[in-house]
Every structure is written in structure tokens, then in C-alpha cells.
C-alpha positions in Angstrom: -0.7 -0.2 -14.2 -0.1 3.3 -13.3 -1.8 6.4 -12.4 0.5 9.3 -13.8 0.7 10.9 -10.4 4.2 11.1 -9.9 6.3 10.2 -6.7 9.9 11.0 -6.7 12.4 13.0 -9.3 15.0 10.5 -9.7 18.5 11.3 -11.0 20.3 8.6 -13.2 23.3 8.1 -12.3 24.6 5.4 -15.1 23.5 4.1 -18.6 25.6 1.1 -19.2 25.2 0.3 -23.0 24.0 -3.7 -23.9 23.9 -5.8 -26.9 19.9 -5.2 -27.4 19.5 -1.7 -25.2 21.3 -0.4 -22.4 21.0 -0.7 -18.3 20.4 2.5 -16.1 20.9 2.7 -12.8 18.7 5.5 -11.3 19.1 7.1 -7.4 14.9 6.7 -6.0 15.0 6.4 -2.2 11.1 6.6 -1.9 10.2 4.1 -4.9 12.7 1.5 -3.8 11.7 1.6 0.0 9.1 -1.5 -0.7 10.6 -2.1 -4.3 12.1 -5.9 -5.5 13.4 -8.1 -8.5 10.6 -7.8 -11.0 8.6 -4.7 -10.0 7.5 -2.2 -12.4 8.6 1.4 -12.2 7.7 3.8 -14.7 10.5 5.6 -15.3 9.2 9.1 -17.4 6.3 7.2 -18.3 8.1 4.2 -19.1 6.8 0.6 -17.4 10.1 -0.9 -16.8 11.3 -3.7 -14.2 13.8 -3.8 -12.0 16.5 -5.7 -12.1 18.7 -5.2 -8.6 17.8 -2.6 -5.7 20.6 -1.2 -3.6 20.9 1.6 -0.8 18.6 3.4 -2.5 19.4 3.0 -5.8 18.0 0.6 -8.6 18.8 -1.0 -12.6 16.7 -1.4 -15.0 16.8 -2.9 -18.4 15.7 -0.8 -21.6 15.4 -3.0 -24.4 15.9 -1.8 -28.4 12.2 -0.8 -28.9 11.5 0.9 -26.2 14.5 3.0 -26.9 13.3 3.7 -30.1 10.2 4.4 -28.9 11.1 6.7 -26.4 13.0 9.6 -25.1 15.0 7.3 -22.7 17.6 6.5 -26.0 18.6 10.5 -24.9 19.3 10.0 -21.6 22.1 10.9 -20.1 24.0 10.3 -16.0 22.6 13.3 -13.9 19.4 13.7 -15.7 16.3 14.2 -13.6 13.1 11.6 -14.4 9.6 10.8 -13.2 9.3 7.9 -11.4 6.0 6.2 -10.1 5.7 2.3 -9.0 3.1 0.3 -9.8 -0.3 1.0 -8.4 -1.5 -1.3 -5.5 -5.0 -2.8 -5.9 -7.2 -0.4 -3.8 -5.3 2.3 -4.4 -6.9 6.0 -5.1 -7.2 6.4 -8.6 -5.8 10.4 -8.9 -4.7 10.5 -12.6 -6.3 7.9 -14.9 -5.3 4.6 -16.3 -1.7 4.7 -17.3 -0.1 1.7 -18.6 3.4 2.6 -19.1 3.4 1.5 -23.1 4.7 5.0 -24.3 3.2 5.5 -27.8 6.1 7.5 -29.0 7.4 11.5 -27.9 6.6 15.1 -28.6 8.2 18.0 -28.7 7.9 21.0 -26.5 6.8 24.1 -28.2 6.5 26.2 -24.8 4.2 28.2 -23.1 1.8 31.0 -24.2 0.9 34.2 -22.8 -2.3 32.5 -22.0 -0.4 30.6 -19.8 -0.7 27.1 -21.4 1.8 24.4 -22.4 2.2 23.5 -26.1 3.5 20.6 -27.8 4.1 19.0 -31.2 3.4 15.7 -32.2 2.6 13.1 -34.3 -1.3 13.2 -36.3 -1.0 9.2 -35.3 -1.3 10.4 -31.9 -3.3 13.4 -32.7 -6.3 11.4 -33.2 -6.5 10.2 -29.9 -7.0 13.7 -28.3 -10.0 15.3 -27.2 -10.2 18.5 -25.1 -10.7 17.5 -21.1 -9.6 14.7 -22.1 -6.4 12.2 -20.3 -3.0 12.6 -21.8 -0.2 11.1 -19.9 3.1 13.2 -20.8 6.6 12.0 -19.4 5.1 9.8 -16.8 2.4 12.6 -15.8 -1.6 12.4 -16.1 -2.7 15.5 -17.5 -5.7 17.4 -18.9 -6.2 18.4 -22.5 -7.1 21.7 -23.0 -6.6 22.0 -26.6 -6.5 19.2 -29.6 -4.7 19.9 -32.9 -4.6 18.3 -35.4 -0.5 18.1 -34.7 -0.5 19.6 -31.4 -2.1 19.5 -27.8 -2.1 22.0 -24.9 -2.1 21.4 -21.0 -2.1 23.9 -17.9 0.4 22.8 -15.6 0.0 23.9 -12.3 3.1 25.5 -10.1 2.8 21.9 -7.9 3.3 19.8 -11.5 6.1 22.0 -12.2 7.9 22.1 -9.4 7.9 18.0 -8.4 8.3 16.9 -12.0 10.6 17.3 -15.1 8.3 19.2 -16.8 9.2 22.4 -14.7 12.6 21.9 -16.1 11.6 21.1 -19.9 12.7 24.0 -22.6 11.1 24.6 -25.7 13.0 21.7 -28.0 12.8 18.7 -25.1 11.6 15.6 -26.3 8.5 14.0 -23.5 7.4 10.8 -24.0 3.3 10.5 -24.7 0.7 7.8 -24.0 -2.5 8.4 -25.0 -5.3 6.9 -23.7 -5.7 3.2 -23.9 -9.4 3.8 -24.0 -9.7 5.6 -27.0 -7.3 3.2 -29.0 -9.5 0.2 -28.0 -12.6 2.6 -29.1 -11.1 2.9 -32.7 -10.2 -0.7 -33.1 -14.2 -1.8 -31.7 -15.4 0.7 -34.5 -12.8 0.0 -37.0 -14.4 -3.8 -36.9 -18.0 -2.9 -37.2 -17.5 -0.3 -40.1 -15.4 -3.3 -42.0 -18.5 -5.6 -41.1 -21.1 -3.3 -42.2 -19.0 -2.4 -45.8 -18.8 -6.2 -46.5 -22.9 -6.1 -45.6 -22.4 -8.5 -43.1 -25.1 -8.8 -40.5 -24.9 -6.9 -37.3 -25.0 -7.6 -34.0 -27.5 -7.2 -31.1 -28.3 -7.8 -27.7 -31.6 -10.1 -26.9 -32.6 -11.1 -23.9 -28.9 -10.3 -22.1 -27.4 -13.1 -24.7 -26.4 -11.7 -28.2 -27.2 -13.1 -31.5 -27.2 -12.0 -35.0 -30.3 -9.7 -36.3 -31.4 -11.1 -39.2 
């Protein structure tokens, strides 16, 4: 579990190919000062675990899907990315919940005279988007100011842009997007109870602090 506040811009330094995804080794002094075999680090967003830690330097494994997922399958030695480890139990909670399961990318658009970021993506996602709602873009929490039906907008502030990738995105880049968990678990609880009410099957309520069936 994350937060989307972002540590440290890493720089990979190699992407060793493998038979079902490839290896990276990334350059993090700050996340590997505590970090060992089997800790998560999201790396733009991306839960991944690590596999050796070495002077400062650590490997992880990206596997097929997540590649395909992702904009990882793009990168390249000497590319910056977001990193952020795991959050600690008691832990201030300054973005929102961020699981690391990136839901697939966008595509910057670029920023408006007004001052706001723009992006493409998916209406899969687009569904998932309200305005002042969470969005989690390359590994950062952010606000939503605007929804599309295609398309979302953030403000980034000069702080975002300065300690993460984004201040280094151009209109074109592929980001990697979560949306919020929330919401999807929202639209499958609703999903269910529209598919029992079309099939006339009795609903549920609460009695009593127990639940039973309302007849």
C-alpha cells in the first residue's frame, strides 16, 4: 500500500530483458536506505518487489503483464522515475490509498493557458473520475479538477513538478494511471444489486444490526 506522495527520482540505470519481462536495476539511495529482499517499491506507480539491494542501488522484476499494462515496457537506462516504498502502519496518510495495480496509461495532452494539466485516456478509466476527486498518475496522488468523458485535468503545483517526472513529461508521454480502488469496488457493490433487483430477487436489509432478507 502506498500513498502517491513521492520520495526520490530514481534513474534506471539497466533493463536486462527475461523470458516472461525484463529486470531493471534502478540508482534510489533514500528508498533503499531501510529497503530488503521482498519489499515493495512503486516504481512510477508500479508496486514492484525487490529482488537484490546494493550501494544504493536495487533490481526489480517486471513481469509480461505488467509490462503491457504499463509505461515501464518504454523504459529506457537513464530515464528518471517516481519511487515511493511501501507505507508503514502509522504512517501519515498525505495522498490517498494507492495500491500500486496500475490500471493502464494515458497520454499527455499538455497544459492550458488556464494553467492546468491535460490528459487523454481510456472511457474504461473515464468512468472512475469525478472532479476533487483521487487520481494517482505515474506514482503521484493527485486532484481531479476536470472529468471527461476521455480526458481528466490536474493542477500541478511548482513543488510536484520539480521532485517528480511529471515536470519533465511533454505533450505525447505516456503516465501510468490508477484510479481509485474505491470507486471500482463501488461499481461492482452496485453492479450486484441492480443484477438482483432485474432478476426480482429480494433485497436486502439491515434488522436489528444482523441482516436478513425483506420479504
Amino acid at each position: 500500500m502506498f500513498t502517491g506522495i513521492v520520495e526520490e527520482l530514481g534513474t534506471v540505470e539497466a533493463v536486462e530483458p527475461l523470458d516472461d519481462g525484463s529486470r531493471l536495476t534502478i540508482n534510489g539511495p533514500l528508498v533503499t536506505e531501510d529497503a530488503e529482499h521482498g519489499d515493495s517499491i512503486a516504481v512510477n506507480g508500479v508496486c514492484l518487489t525487490v529482488v537484490t539491494v546494493e550501494d544504493g542501488r536495487f533490481t526489480v522484476d517486471v513481469v509480461a503483464e505488467t509490462l503491457r499494462r504499463s509505461s515501464l515496457e518504454n523504459v529506457a537506462p537513464g530515464d528518471r522515475v517516481n519511487l515511493e516504498r511501501a507505507m508503514a502502519l502509522g504512517d501519515r496518510l498525505g495522498g490517498h490509498i494507492v495500491q500500486g495495480h496500475v490500471d493502464g496509461t494515458a497520454v499527455l495532452r499538455g497544459t492550458g493557458d488556464d494553467g492546468l494539466t491535460r490528459f487523454d485516456l481510456p472511457q474504461r478509466l473515464s468512468r472512475y473520475l469525478v472532479e476533487k476527486g483521487s487520481i494517482t498518475v505515474d506514482g503521484v496522488s493527485l486532484t481531479v479538477v476536470e472529468a471527461g468523458e476521455s480526458s481528466f485535468s490536474v493542477a500541478l503545483i511548482p513543488t510536484t513538478r520539480e521532485l517528480t517526472t511529471l515536470g519533465r513529461r511533454v505533450p505525447g508521454d505516456e503516465v501510468n494511471i490508477e484510479v481509485d480502488v474505491l470507486a471500482k469496488h463501488l461499481e461492482r457493490l452496485a453492479a450486484a444489486q441492480l443484477a438482483h433487483q432485474d432478476r426480482g430477487a429480494p433485497s436486502r436489509s439491515e434488522d436489528n444490526g444482523g441482516v436478513r432478507e425483506a420479504q
